[in-house]
C-alpha positions as CSV (number, residue, x, y, z in Angstrom):
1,X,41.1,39.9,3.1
2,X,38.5,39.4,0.7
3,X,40.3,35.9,-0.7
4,X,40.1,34.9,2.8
5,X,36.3,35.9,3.5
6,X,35.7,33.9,-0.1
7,X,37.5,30.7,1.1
8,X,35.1,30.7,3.9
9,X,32.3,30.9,1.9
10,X,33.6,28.5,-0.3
11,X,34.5,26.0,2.8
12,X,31.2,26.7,4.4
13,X,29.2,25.6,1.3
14,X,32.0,22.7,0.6
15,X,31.2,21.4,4.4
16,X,27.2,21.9,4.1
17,X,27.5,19.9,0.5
18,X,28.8,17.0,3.0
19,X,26.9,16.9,5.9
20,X,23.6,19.0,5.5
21,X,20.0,17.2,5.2
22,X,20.1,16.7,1.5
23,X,24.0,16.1,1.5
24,X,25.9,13.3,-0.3
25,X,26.8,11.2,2.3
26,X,22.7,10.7,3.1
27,X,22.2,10.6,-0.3
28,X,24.7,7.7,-0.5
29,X,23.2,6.1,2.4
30,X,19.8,6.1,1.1
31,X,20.7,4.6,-1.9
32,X,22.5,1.8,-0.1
33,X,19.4,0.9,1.9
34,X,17.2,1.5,-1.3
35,X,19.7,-1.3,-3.2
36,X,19.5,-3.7,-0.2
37,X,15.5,-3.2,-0.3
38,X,15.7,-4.2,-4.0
39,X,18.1,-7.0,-3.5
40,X,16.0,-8.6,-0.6
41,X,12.7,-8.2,-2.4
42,X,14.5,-9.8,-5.7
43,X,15.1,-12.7,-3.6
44,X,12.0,-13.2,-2.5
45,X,10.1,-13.1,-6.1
46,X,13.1,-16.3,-6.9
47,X,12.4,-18.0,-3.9
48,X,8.3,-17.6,-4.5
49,X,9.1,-18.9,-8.5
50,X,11.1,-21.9,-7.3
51,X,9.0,-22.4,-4.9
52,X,5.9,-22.7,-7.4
53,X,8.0,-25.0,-9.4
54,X,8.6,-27.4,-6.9
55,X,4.8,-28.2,-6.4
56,X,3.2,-30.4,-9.0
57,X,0.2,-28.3,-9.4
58,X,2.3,-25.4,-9.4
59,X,0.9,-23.9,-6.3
60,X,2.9,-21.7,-3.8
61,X,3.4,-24.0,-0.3
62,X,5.0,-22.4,2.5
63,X,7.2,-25.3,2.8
64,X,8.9,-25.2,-0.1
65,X,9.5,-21.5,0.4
66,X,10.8,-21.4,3.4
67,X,13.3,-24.4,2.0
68,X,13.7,-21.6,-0.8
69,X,14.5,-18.5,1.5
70,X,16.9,-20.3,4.1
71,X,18.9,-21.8,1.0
């Protein structure tokens, strides 16, 4: 009886480790978003650099950048 009332326990903390508010699977899907944040923003800074290099005075035209993003 009491190995029984301890595997609930045990199963109810196991199942709350899972789902709850603060569980791994959010955690895992905040860290996905937060990656694809840092990879979009990481593309931006590139196409804003290439950008500036394609102008001969080394300005930033919105031309060129958007020829930089859609690439």
């Amino acid at each position: 009886m009491v190995t029984l009332i301890v595997l609930f326990i045990l199963a109810s903390i196991s199942i709350s480790t899972l789902v709850g508010d603060n569980s791994i699977i959010q955690k895992s899907k905040d860290a996905k978003e937060a990656t694809e944040i840092a990879e979009e923003k990481e593309m931006i800074n590139v196409a804003v650099i290439k950008a500036t290099g394609r102008d001969r005075l080394g300005e930033l035209k919105y031309q060129f950048f958007k020829e930089e993003l859609d690439k």
